[in-house]
matplotlib code that plots the C-alpha trace (Angstrom):
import matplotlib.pyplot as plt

x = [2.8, 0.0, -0.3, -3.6, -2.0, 1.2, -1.6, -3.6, -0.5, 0.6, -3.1, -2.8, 0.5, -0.3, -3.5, -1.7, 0.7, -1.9, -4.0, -0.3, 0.1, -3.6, -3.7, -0.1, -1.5, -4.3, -2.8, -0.4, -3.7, -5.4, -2.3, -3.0, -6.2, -5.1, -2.5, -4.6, -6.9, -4.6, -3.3, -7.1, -8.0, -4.7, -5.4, -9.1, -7.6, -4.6, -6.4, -6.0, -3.0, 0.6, 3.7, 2.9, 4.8, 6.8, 9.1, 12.2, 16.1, 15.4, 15.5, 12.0, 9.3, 6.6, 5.0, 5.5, 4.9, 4.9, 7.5, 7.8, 9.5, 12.6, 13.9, 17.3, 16.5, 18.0, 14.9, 12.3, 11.7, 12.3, 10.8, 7.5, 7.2, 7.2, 4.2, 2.4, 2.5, 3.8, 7.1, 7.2, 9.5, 9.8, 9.5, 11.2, 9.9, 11.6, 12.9, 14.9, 13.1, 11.1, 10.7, 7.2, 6.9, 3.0, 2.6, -0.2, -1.7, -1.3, -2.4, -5.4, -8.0, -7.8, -9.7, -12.5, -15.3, -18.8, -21.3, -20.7, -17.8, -13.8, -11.4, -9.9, -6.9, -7.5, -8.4, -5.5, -2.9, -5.1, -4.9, -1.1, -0.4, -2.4, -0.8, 2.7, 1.9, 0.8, 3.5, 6.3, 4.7, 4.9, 8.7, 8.7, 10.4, 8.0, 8.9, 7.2, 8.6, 10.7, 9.4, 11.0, 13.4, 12.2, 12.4, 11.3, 11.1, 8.3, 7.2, 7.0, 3.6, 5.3, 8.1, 5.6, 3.5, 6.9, 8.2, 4.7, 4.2, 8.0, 8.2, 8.9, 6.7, 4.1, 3.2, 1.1, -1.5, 1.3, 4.0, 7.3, 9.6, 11.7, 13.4, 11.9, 14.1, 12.5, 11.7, 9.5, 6.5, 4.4, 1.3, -0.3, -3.3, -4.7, -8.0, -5.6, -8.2, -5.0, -4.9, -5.4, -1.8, -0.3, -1.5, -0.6, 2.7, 3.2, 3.0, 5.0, 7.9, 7.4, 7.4, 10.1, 12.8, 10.8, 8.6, 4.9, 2.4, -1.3, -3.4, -6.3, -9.0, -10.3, -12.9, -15.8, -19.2, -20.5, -17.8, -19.3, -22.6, -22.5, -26.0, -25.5, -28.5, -29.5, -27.3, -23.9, -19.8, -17.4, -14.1, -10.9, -8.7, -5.2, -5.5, -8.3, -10.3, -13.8, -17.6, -20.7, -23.5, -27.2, -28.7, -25.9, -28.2, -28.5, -24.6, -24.7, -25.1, -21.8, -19.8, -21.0, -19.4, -16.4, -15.4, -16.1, -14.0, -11.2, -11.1, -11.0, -7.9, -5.9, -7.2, -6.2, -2.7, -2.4, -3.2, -0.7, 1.9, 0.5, -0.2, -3.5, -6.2, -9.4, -12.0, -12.6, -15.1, -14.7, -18.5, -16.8, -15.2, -11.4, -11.0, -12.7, -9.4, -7.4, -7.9, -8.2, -4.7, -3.2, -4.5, -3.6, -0.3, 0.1, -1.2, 2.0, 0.7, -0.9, -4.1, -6.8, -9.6, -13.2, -16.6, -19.7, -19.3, -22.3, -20.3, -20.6, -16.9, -18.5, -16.4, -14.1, -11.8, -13.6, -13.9, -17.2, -17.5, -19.1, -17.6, -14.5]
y = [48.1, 49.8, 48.6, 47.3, 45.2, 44.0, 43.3, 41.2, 39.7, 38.7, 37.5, 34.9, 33.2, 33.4, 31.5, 29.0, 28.6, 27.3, 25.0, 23.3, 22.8, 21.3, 19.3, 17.7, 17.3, 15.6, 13.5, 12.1, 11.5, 9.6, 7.2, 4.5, 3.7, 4.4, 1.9, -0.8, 0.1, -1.1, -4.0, -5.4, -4.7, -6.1, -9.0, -9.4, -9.6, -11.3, -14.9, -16.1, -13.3, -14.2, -12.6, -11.0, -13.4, -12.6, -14.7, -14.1, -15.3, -17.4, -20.8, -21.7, -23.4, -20.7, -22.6, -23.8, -21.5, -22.5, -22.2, -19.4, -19.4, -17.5, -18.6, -20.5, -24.4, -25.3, -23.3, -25.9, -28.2, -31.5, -34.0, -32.4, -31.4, -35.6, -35.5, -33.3, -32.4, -29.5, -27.7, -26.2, -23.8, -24.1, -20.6, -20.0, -17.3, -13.3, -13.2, -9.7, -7.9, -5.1, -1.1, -0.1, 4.0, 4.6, 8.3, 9.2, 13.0, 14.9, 18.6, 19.9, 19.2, 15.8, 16.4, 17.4, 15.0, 15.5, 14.5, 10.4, 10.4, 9.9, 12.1, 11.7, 11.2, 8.8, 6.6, 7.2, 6.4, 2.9, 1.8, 3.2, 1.2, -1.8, -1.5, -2.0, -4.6, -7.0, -5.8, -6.9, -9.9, -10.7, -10.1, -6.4, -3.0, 0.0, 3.1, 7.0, 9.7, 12.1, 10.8, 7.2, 5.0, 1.6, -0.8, -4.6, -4.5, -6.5, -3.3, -1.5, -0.1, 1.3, 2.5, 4.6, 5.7, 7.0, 8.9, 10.9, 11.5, 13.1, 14.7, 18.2, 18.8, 17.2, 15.7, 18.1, 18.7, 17.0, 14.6, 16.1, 15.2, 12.3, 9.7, 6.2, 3.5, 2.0, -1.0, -0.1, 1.3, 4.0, 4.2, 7.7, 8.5, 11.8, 13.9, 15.5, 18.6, 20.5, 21.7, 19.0, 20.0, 20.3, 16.4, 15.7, 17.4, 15.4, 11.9, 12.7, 13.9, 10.5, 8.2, 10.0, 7.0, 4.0, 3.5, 2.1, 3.8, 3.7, 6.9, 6.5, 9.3, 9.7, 11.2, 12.7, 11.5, 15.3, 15.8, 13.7, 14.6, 18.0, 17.5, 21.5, 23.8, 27.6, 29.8, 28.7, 29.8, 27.7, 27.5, 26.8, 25.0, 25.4, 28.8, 30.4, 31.5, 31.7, 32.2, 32.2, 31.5, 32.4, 28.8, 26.5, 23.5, 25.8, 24.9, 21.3, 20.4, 22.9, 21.4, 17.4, 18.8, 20.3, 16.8, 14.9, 17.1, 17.1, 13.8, 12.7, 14.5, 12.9, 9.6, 9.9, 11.7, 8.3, 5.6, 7.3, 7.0, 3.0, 3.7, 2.8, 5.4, 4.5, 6.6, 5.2, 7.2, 7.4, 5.7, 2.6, 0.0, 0.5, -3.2, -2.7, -0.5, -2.0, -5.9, -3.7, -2.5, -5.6, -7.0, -4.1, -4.5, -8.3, -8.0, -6.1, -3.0, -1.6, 0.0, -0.9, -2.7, -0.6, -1.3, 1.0, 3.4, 4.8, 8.7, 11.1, 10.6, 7.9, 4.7, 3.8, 1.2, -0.2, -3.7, -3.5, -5.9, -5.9, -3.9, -4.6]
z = [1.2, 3.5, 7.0, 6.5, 3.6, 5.9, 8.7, 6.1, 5.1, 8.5, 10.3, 6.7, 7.4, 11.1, 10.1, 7.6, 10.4, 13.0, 10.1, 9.4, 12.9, 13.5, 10.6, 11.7, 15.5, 13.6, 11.8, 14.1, 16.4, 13.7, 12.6, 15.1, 13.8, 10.3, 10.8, 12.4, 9.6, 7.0, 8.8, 9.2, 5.0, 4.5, 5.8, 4.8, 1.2, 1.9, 1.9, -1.8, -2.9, -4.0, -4.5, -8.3, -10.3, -13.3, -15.4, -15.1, -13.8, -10.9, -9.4, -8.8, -11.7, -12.4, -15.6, -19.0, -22.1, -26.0, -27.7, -30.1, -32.9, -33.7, -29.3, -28.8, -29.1, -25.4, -24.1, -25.0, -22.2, -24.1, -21.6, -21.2, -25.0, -25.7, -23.7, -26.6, -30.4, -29.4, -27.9, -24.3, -22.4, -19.1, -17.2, -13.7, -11.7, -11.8, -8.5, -8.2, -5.7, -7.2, -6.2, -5.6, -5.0, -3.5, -3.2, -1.0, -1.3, 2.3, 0.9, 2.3, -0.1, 0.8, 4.6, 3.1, 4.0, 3.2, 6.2, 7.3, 5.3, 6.3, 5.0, 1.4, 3.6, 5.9, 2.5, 1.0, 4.1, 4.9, 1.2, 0.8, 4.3, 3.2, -0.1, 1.2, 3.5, 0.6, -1.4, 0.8, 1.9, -1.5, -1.6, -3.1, -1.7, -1.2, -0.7, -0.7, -2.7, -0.6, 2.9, 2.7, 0.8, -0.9, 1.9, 2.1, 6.6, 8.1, 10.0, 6.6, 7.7, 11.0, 8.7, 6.4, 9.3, 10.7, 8.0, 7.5, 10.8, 11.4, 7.6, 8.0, 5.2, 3.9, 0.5, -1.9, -4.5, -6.6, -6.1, -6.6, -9.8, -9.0, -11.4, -10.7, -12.3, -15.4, -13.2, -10.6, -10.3, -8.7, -7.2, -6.8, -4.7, -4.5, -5.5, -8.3, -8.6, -9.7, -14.0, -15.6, -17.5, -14.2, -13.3, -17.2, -16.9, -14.1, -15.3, -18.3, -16.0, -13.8, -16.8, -18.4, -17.1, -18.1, -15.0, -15.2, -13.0, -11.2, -11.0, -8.5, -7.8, -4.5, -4.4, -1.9, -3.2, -2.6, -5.2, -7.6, -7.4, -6.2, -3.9, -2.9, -3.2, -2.0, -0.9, -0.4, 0.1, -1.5, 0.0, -2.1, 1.0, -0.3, -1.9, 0.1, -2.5, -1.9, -4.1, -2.7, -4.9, -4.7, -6.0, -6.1, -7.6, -11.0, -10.9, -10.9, -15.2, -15.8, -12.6, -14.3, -17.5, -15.9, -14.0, -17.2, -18.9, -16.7, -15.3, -19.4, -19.8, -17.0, -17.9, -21.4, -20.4, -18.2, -20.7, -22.9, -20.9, -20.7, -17.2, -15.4, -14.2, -11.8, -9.7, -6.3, -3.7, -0.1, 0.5, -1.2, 0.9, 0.5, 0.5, -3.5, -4.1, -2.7, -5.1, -8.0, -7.3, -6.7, -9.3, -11.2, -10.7, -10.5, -15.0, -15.4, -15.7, -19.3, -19.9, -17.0, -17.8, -17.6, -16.4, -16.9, -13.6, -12.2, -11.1, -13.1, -14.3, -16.9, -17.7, -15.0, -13.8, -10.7, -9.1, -7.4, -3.9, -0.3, 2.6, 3.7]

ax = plt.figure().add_subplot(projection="3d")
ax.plot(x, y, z, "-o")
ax.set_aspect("equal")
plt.show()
């Protein structure tokens, strides 16, 4: 190696040294207000929202059901059947306490913001934080994926907080390989502008055990509609890479095409799997995510629901609604 090379070498991990060290100073800064943040959303939605009820072993009257044939006789609920022409079971309500995993993106394509924007980040941490304070309320454990184990505390938003702040290393592009059980379920939140076989490869490796799963896009809006014009130097911020480009609006039909393209793939990789895929931008109110989630969750998972989207992603699952 020359010593121009080694220098090169050196002033780059010198330099991804210092943006580590920034973007951890900067994050610990922001998590206060993150964290009140989520508390307030939480709350905003909270009014209305249950524990996501399931049938199941427990003690307590959830509702009655038909019965269907081929079920053991002593299930039907003989008193309220004489009521009607036709036979009920009576349902009690699944009371084992349930795993939630929410994975929040920390890599650092997620700060970029176009202009009167917040960070992809900051999204993602309120709706993870608010996430998981409706979540326990509602009786379930939440946990995050190397950083934290599931955990049902009161403080669970001060827990989470904790365990980013204090992680030696951040989470990236990509969650790392773990083995939910088939049980719980996991939440990821991210930009996932890695390969589309990468994200695939991904969701097949977390699904592998049995575990249902929610894939959410954040996005920038100046990634959606890619306003750029003239003369202008794009920036790759994990790998460094950079292009400028003479007239960057000639650019905008092949980028549409691209997202299309790839965002198609991991939403069909998803619904494969039976696991949910939505597109939510950073201009939205994070309140709108948030409820869809919930919801999301509390239908037992499966294929979400679409509505005609306006991006240039096309259909996607999105709960529209005023600021939060």
């Amino acid at each position: 190696m020359t010593a121009d090379r080694a220098d090169k070498v050196a002033q780059d991990a010198h330099r991804s040294v210092e943006t580590a060290a920034l973007a951890a100073a900067g994050l610990a800064a922001a998590m206060p207000r993150l964290v009140l943040e989520a508390r307030r959303i939480a709350m905003s939605v909270q009014h209305g929202l249950h524990g996501r009820r399931r049938a199941g072993s427990g003690e307590n009257f959830w509702q009655y059901r038909r019965f269907i044939d081929g079920e053991p006789a002593s299930r039907v609920d003989w008193r309220r059947s004489a009521r009607d022409d036709v036979l009920y079971v009576r349902e009690r309500e699944w009371e084992a306490a349930h795993t939630v995993w929410i994975w929040p993106d920390l890599s650092p394509s997620m700060l970029y913001a176009s202009k009167g924007q917040a960070p992809k980040r900051d999204r993602a941490l309120i709706v993870a934080f608010a996430l998981a304070e409706l979540l326990v309320k509602g009786g379930e454990r939440v946990g995050i994926p190397e950083l934290m184990r599931p955990s049902a505390t009161r403080r669970i938003v001060e827990r989470m907080a904790e365990s980013v702040v204090l992680a030696p290393v951040l989470p990236a592009s990509l969650p790392v390989a773990f083995a939910p059980s088939p049980l719980s379920e996991v939440v990821l939140l991210g930009d996932f502008w890695s390969p589309a076989d990468e994200v695939a490869a991904t969701l097949h490796a977390l699904a592998a055990s049995g575990a249902h799963g929610h894939v959410v896009q954040i996005v920038d809006p100046a990634e959606e509609t890619f306003p750029f014009s003239g003369r202008i130097e794009f920036r790759e911020p994990e790998g460094g890479a950079r292009l400028t480009v003479g007239r960057a609006e000639s650019w905008r039909t092949d980028y549409d095409l691209k997202l299309v393209e790839h965002r198609a793939r991991i939403r069909a990789a998803a619904e494969r799997l039976g696991w949910s895929f939505a597109v939510h931008r950073t201009d939205r109110p994070a309140s709108e995510l948030l409820l869809a989630l919930h919801a999301r969750m509390g239908a037992g998972g499966g294929p979400a629901m679409t509505r005609k989207g306006r991006s240039t992603g096309g259909d996607h699952p999105f709960v529209s609604g005023g600021p939060a």
